[in-house]
Backbone bond lengths (Angstrom), bond angles and torsions (degrees), N, CA, C in turn:
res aa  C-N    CA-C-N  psi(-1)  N-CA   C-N-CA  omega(-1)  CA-C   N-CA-C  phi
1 X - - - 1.456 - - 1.523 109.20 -
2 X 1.699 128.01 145.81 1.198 106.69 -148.21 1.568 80.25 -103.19
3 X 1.229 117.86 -169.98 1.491 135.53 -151.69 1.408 90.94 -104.72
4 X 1.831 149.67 167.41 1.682 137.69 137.84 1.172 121.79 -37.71
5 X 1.731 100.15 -39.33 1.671 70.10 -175.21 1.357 120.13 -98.61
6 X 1.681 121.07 0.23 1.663 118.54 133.26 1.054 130.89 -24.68
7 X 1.486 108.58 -34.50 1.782 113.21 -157.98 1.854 83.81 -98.99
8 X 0.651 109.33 -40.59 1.666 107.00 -166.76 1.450 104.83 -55.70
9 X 1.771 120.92 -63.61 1.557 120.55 170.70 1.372 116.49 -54.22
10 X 1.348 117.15 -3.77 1.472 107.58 177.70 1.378 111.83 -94.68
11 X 1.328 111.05 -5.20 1.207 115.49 -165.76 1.570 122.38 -63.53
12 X 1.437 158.36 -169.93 1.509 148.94 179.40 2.150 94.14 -102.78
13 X 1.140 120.69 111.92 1.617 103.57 168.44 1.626 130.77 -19.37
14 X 1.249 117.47 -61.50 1.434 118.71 167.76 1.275 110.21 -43.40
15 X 1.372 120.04 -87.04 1.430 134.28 -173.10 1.706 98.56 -28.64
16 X 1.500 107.08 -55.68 1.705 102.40 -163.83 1.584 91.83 -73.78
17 X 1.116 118.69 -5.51 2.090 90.12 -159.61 1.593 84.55 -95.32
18 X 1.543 123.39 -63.56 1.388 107.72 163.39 1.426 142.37 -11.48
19 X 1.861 115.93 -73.13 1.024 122.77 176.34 1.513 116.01 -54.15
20 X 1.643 133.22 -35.52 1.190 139.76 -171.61 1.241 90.87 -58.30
21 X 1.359 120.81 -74.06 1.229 149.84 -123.45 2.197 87.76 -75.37
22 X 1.096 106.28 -50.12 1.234 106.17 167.31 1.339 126.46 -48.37
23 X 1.562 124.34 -44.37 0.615 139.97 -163.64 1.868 109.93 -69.83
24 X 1.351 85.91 -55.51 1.864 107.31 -179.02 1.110 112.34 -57.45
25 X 1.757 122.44 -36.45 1.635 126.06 163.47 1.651 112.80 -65.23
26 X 1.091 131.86 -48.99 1.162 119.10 178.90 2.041 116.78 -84.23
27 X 1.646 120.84 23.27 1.118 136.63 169.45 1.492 108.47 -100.51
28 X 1.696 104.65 -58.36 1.530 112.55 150.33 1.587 119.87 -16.81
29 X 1.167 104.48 -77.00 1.659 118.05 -179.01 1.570 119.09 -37.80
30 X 1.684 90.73 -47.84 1.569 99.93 -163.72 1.769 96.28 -63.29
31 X 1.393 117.04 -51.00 1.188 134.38 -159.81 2.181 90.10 -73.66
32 X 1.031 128.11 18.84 1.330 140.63 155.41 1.859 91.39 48.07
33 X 1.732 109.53 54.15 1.767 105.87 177.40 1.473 90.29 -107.30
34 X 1.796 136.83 23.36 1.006 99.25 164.57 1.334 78.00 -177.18
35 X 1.537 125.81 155.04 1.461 126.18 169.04 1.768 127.29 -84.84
36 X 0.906 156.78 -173.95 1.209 145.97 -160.84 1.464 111.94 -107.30
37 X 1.213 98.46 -38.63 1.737 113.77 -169.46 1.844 98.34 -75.76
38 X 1.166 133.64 1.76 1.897 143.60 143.16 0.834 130.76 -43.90
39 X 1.794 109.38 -38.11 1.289 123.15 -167.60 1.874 113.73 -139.91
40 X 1.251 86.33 13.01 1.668 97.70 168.32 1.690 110.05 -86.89
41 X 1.440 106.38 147.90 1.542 130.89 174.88 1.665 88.21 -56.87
42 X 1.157 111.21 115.46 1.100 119.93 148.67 1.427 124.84 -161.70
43 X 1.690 98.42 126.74 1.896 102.88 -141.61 1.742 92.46 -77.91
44 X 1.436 118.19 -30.99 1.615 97.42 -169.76 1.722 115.01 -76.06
45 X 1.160 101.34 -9.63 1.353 99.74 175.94 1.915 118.84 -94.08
46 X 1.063 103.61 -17.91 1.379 132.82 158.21 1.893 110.48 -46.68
47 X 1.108 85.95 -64.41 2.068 101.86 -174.20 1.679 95.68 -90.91
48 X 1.020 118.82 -53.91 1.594 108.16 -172.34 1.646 122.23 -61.15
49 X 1.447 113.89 -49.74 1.014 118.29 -177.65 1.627 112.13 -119.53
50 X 1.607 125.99 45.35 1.045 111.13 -177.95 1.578 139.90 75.02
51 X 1.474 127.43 -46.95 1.176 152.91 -108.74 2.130 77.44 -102.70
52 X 1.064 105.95 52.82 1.563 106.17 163.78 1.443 125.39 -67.69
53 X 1.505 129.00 -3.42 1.573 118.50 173.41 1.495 102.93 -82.15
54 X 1.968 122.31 7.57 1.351 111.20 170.42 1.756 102.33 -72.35
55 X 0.761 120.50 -19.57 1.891 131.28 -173.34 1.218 111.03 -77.36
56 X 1.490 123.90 -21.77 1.616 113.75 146.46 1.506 121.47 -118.12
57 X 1.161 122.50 4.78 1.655 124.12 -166.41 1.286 98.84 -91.14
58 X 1.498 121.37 -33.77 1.822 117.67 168.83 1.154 126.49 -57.47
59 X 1.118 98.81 -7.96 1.825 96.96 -176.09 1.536 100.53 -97.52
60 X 1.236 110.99 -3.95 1.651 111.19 -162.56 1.950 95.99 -90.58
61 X 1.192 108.22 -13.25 1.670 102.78 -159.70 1.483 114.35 -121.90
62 X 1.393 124.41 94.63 1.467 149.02 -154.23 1.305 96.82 -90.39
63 X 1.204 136.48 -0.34 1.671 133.20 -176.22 1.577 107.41 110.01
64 X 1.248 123.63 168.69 1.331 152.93 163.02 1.519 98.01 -45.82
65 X 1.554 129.50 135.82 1.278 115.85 133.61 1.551 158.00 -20.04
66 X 1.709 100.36 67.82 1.485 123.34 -159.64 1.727 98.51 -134.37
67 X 1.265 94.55 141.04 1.893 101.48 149.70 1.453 118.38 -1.73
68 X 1.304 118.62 -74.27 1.619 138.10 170.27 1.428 97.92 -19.90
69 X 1.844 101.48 -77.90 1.261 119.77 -161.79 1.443 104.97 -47.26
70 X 1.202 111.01 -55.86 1.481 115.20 -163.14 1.636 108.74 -60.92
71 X 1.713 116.84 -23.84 1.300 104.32 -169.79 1.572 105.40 -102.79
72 X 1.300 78.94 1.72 1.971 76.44 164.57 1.253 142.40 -99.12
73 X 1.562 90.85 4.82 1.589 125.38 -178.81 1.482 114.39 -75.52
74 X 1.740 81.18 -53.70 1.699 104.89 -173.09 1.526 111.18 -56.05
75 X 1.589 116.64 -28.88 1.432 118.85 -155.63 1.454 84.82 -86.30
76 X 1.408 128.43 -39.36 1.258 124.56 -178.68 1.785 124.78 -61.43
77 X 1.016 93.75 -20.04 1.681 116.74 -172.89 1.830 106.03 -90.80
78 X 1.561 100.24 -42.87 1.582 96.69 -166.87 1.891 91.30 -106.74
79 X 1.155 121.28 -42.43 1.765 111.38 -163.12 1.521 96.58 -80.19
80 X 1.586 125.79 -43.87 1.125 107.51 -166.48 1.413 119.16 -102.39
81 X 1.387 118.61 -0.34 1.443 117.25 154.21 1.660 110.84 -75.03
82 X 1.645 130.85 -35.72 1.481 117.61 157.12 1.690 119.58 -48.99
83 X 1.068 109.49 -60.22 1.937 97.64 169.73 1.472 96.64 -43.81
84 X 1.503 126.60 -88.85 1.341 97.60 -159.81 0.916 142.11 -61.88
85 X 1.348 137.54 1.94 1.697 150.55 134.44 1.397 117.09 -42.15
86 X 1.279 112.80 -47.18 1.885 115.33 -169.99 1.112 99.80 -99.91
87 X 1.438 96.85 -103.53 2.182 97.13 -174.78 1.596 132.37 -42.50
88 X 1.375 106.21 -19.53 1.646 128.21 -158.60 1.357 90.87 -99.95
89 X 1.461 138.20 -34.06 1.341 135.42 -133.61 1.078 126.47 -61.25
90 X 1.314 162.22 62.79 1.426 174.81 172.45 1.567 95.37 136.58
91 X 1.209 131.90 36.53 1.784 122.44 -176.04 2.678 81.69 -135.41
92 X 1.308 82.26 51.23 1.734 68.74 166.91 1.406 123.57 -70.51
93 X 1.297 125.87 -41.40 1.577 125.22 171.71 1.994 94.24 -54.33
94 X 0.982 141.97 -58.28 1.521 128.79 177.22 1.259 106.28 -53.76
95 X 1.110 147.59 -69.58 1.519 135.64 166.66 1.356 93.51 -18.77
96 X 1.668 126.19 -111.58 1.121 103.40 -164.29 1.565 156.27 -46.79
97 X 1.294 73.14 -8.42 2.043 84.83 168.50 1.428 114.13 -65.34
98 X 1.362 109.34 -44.07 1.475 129.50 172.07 1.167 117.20 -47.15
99 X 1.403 129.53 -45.78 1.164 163.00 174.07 2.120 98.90 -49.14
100 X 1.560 83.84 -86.05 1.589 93.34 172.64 1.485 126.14 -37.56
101 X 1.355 114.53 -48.30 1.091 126.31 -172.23 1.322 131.03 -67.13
102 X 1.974 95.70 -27.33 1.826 113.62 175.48 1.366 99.17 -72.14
103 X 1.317 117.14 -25.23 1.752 108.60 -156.94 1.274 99.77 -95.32
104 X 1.443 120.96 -38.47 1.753 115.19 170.24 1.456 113.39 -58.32
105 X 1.527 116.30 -24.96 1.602 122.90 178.20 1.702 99.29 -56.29
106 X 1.204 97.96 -53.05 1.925 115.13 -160.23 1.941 97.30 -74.07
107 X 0.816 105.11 -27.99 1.496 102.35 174.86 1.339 120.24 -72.05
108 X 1.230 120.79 -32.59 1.454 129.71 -173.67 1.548 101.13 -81.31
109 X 1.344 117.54 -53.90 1.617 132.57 160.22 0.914 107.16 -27.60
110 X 1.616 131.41 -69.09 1.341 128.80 -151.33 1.592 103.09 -89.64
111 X 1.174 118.34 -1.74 1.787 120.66 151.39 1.281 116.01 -54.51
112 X 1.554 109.94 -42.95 1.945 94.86 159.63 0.711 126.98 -80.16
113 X 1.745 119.22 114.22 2.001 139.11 156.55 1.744 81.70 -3.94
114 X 0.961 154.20 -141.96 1.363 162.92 -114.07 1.334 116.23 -59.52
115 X 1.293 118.58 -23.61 1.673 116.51 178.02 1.780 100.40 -87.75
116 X 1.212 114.01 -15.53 1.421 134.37 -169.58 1.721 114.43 -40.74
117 X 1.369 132.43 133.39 1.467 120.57 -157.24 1.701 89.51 -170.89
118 X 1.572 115.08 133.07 1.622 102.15 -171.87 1.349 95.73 -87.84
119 X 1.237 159.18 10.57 1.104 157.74 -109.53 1.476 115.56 177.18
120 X 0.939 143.31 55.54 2.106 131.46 -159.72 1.810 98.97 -96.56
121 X 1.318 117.17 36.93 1.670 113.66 -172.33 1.727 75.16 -93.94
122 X 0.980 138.63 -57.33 1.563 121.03 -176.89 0.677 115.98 -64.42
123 X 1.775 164.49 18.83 1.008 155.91 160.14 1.491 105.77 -112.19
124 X 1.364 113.01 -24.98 1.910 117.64 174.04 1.796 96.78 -64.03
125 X 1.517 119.87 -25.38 1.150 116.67 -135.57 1.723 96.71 -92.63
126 X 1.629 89.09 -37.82 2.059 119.51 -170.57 1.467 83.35 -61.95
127 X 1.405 116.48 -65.42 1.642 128.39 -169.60 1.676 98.25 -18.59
128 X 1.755 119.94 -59.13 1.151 132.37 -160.61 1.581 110.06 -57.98
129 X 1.778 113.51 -31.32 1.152 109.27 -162.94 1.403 118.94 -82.36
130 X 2.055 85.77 -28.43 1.727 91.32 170.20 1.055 133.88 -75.74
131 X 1.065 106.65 0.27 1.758 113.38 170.46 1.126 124.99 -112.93
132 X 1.559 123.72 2.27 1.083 144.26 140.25 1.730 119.18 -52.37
133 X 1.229 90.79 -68.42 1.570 99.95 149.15 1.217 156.95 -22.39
134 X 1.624 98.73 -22.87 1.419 131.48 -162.18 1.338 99.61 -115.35
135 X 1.307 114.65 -55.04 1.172 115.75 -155.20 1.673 100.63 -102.06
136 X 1.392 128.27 2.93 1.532 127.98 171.54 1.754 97.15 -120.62
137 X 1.281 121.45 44.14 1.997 100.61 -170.95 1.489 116.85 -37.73
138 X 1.574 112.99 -55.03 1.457 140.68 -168.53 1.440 100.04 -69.75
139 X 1.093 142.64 -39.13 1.375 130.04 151.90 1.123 123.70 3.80
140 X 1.407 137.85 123.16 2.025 132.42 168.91 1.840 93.64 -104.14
141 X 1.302 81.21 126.56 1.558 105.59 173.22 1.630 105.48 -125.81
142 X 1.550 89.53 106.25 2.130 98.67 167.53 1.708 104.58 -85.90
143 X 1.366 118.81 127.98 1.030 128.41 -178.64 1.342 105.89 -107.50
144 X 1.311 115.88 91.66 2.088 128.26 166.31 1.866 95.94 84.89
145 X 1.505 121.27 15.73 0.799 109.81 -144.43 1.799 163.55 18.12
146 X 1.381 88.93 59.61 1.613 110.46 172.85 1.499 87.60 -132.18
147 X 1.127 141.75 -105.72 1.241 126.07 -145.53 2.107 119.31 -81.09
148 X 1.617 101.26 127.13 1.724 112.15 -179.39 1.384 101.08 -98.60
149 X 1.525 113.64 141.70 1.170 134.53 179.96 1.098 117.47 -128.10
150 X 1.639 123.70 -166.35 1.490 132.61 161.25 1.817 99.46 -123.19
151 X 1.268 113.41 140.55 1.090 102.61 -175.55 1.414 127.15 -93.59
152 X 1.348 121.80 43.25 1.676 144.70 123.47 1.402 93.52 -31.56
153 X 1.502 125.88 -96.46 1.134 162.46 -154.32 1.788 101.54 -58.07
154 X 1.303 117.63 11.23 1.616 111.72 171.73 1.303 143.41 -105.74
155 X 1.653 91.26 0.02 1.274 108.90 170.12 1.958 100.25 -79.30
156 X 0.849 83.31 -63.45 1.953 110.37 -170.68 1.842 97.54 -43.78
157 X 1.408 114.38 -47.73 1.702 103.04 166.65 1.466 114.27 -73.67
158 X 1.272 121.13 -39.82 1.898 94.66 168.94 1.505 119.10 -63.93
159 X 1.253 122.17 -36.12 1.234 122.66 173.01 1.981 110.26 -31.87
160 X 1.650 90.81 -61.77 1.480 92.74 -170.67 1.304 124.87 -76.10
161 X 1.707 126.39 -0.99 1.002 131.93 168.55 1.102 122.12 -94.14
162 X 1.426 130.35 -21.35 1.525 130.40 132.50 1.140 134.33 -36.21
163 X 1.519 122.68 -31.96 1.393 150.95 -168.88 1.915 82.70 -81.78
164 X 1.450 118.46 -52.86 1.512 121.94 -137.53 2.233 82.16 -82.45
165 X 1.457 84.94 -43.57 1.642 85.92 -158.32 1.949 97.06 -78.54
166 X 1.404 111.90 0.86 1.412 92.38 172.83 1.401 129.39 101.71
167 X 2.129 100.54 -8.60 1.199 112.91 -163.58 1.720 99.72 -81.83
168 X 1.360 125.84 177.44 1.843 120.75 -173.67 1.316 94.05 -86.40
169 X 1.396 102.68 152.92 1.646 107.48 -173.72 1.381 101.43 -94.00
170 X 1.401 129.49 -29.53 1.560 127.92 -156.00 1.381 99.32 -60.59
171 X 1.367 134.31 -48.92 1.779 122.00 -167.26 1.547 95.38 -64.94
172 X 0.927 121.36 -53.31 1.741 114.30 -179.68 1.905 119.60 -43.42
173 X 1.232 94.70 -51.42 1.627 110.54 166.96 1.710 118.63 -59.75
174 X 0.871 130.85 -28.36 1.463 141.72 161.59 1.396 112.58 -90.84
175 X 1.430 118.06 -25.79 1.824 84.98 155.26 1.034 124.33 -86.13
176 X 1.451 104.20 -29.64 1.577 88.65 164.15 1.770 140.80 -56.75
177 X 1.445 104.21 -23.75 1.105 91.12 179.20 1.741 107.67 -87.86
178 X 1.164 113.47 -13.70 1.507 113.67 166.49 1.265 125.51 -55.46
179 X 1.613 109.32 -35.23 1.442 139.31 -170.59 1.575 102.92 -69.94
180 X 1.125 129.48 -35.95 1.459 164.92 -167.65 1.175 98.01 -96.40
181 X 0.783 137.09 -103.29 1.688 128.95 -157.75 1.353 109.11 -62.16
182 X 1.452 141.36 -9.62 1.318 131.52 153.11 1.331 110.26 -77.66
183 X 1.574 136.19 -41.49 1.406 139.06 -175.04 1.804 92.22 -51.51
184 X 1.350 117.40 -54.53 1.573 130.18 -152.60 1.548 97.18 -64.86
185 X 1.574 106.45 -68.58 1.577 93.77 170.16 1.569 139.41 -58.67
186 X 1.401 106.27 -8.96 1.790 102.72 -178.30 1.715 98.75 -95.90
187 X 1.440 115.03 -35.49 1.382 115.08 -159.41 1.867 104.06 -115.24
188 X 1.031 101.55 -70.66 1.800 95.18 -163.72 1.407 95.93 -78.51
189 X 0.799 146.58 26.15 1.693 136.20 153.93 1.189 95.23 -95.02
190 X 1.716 122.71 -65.69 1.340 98.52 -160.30 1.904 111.75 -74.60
191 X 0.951 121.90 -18.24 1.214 128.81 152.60 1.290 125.06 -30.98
192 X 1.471 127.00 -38.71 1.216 147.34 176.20 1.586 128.42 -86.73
193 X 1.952 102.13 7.42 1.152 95.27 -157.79 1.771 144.58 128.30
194 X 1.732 87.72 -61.05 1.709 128.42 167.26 1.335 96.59 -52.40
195 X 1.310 87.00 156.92 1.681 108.47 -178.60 1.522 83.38 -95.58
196 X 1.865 91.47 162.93 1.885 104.49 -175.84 1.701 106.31 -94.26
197 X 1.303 137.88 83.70 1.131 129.17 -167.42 1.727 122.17 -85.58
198 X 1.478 101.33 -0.08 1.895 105.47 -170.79 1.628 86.19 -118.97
199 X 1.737 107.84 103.33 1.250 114.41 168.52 1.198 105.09 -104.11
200 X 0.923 126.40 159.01 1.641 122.47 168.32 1.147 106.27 -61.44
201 X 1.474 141.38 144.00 1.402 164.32 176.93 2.169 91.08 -51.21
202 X 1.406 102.71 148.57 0.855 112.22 130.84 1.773 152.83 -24.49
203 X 1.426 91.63 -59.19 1.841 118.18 -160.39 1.687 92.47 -92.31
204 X 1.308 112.37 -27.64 1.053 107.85 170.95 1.651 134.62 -80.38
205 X 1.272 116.64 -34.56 1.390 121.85 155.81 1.876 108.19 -46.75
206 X 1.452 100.21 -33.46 1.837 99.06 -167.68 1.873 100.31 -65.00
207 X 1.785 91.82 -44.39 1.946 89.34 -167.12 1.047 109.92 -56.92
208 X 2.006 133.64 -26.67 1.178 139.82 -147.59 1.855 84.37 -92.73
209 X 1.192 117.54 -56.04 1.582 114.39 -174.40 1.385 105.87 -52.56
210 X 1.289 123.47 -35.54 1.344 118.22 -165.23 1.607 94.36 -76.75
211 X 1.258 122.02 -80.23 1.314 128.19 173.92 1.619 119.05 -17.22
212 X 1.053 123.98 -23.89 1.400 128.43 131.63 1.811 81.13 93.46
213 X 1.596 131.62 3.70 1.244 95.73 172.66 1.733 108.29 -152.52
214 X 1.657 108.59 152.88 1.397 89.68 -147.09 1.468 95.96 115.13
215 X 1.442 110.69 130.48 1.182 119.11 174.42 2.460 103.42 -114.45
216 X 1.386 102.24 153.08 1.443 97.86 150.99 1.032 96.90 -167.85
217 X 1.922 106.02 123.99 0.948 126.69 166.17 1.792 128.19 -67.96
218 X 0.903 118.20 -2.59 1.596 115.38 165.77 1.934 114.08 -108.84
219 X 1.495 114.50 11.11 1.318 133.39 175.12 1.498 119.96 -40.84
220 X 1.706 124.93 84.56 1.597 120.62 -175.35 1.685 100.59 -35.64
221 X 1.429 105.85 -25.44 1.516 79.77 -151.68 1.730 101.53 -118.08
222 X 1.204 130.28 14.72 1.203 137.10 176.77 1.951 109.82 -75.24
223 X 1.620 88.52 119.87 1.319 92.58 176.07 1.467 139.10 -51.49
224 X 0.600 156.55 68.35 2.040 159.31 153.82 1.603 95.80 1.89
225 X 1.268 101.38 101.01 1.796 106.88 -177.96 1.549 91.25 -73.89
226 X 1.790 150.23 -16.72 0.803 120.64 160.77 1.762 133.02 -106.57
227 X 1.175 88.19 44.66 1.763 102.63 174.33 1.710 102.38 -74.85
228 X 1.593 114.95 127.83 1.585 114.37 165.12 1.211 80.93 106.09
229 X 1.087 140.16 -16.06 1.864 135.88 170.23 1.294 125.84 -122.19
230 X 1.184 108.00 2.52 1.671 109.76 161.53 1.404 122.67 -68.22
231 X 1.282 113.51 -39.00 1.702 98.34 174.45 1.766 97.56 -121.16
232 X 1.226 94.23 127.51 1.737 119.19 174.01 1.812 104.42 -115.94
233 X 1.398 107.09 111.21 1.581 127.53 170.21 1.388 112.09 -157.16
234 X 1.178 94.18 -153.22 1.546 106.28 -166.27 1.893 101.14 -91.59
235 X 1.081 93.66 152.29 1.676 114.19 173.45 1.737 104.09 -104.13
236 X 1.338 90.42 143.87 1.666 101.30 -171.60 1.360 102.50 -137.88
237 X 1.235 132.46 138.91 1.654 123.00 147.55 1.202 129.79 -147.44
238 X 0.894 143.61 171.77 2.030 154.27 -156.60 1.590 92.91 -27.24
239 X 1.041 120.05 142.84 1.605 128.66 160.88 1.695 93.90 52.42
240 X 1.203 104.79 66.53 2.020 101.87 -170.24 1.848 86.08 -94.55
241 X 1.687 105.51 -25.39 1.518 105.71 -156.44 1.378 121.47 -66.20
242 X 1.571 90.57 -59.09 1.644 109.54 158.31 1.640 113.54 -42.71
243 X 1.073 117.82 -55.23 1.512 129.16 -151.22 1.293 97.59 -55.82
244 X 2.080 101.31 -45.30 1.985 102.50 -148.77 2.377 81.52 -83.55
245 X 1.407 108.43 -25.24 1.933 93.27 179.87 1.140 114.96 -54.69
246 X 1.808 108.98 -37.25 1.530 100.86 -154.57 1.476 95.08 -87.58
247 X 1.456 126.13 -14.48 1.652 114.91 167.32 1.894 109.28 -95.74
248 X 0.730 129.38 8.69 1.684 138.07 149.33 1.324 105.61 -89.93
249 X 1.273 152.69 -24.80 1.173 159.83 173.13 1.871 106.41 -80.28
250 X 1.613 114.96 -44.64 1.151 108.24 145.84 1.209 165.52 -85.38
251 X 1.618 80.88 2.41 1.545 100.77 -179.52 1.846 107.04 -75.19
252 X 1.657 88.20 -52.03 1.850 91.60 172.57 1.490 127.07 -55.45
253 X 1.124 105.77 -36.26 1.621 105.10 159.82 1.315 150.15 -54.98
254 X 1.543 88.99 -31.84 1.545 105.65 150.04 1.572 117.44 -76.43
255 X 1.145 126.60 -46.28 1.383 136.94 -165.72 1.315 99.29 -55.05
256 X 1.828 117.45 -44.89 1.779 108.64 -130.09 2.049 71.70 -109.38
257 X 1.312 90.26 178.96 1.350 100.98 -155.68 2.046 90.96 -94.68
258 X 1.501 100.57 172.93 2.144 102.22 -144.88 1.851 69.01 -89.13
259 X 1.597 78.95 144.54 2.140 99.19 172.55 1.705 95.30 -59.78
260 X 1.558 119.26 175.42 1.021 133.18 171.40 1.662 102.95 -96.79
261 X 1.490 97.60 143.85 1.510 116.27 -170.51 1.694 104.40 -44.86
262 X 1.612 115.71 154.51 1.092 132.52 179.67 1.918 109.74 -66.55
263 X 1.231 134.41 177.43 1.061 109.72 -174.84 1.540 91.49 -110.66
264 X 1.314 110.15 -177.62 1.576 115.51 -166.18 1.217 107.32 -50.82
265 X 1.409 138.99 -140.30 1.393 167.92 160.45 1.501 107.77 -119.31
266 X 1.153 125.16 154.37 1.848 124.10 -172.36 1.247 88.97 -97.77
267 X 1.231 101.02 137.31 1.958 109.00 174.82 1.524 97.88 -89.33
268 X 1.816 101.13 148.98 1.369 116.20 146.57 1.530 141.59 -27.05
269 X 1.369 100.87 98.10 1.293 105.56 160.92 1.689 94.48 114.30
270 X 1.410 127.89 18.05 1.578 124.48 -174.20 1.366 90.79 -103.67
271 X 1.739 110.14 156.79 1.707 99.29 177.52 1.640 123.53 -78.57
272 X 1.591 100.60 -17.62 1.593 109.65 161.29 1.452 112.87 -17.15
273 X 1.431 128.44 99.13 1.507 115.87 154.25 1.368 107.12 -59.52
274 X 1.524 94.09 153.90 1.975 112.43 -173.23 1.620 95.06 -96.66
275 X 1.282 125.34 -21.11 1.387 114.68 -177.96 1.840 105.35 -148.42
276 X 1.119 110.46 108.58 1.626 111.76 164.58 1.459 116.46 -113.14
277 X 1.276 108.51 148.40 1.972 132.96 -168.06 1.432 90.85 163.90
278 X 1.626 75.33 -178.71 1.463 94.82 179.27 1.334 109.58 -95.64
279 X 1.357 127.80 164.99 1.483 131.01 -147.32 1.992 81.13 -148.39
280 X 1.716 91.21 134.20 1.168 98.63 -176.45 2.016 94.73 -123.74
281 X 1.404 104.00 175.92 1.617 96.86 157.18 1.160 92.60 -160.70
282 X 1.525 112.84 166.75 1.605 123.73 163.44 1.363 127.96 -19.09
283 X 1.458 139.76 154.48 0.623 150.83 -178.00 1.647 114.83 29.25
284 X 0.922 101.25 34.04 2.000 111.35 -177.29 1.960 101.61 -64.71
């Protein structure tokens, strides 16, 4: 059986940097290093005074140390480390796009007075289950063991046990529809025909390369450890022709054995001419 902190390095990056990261904000809290209403969605303080780290710090805070908390951990630990194992699996910059994309969904949402919630880390979280959901239907899910399902049907039973235990339904209802309209645009549109219009960003393949962990295999920008070694030949350059004769020209010269000496010069005064041809001059 492996040890925690086995289980921890085994974990998928997203899933673990998330779930930690959740975790450490609502430890924060307990340990009273910061109040809640800092890091709550709240749009007039957002536009009035700047205060934009409420636009990602809400997603970070799942509640106080309760039941809730704890089972919202688990979904993060078991549903969304399975996406990134199966459907997600070497595509980590798409995980997080997915990621990004539910929470910009829930942001625009929670601009309506009625969809409104200081908090959308439970509805980023539901988002996970419904697309879990989607992408495992045939799945058997025992719930506390009394009731077996298919996991189609697993969004729709937490729903109603929130309903049973009293918890608010609206963050559940907005991930789902977040959960939904990202499933619709990546899969059953183009499934249907539709062109694929939600690619993952650019800038985002770059943070995932930089971040150094996490693999994606369709990555514009992921290095090819064998680029600069695919083609192995010969090197050539300007005047290669001349260059490689006049060193084949010296190579044989060394090789082949030295000519025999030139013959003397004709001495003075022998009738030997020193140079015969024909001899031309001007105007000939």
């Amino acid at each position: 059986m492996s040890t925690p902190l086995q289980y921890y390095h085994s974990l998928p990056p997203v899933s673990k940097v998330y779930g930690v990261s959740c975790l450490m904000t609502t430890a924060a809290y307990y340990l009273q290093l910061y109040d809640s209403d800092n890091i709550a969605l709240i749009y007039s303080l957002v536009i009035k005074k700047f205060q934009v780290w409420r636009l990602i710090t809400n997603f970070f805070f799942l509640g106080p140390f309760s039941f809730p908390f704890a089972f919202r951990l688990i979904i993060i630990a078991k549903y969304g480390v399975s996406l990134e194992r199966g459907p997600f699996d070497k595509r980590t910059a798409d995980y997080v796009w997915m990621l990004i994309f539910g929470a910009l969904s829930l942001l625009m949402m929670a601009a309506i007075p009625y969809c409104w919630t200081p908090f959308m880390g439970s509805s980023l979280v539901f988002m996970i289950v419904y697309i879990w959901g989607r992408e495992f239907p045939n799945a058997r899910i025992n719930i506390y063991g009394v009731v077996s399902l298919k996991g189609f049907y697993l969004p729709w039973a937490m729903l109603a046990l929130d309903l049973i235990f009293g918890d608010p339904l609206m963050p559940d209802i907005l991930g789902m529809v977040a959960g939904h309209l990202y499933y619709f645009l990546t899969v059953l549109h183009p499934l249907a025909g539709g062109k694929f219009n939600l690619k993952t960003p650019f800038w985002i393949h770059k943070l995932v390369a930089y971040w150094g962990e996490g693999t994606q295999f369709n990555s514009p920008v992921q290095r090819d450890p064998s680029a600069g070694t695919a083609f192995r030949g010969r090197s050539y350059r300007l005047n290669s022709s001349q260059t490689n004769t006049r060193e084949r020209t010296q190579t044989r010269r060394r090789s082949s054995p030295s000519p025999p000496p030139p013959p003397p010069p004709p001495q003075q005064g022998s009738n030997q001419p020193s140079f015969s041809g024909r001899s031309y001059r001007l105007d000939s």
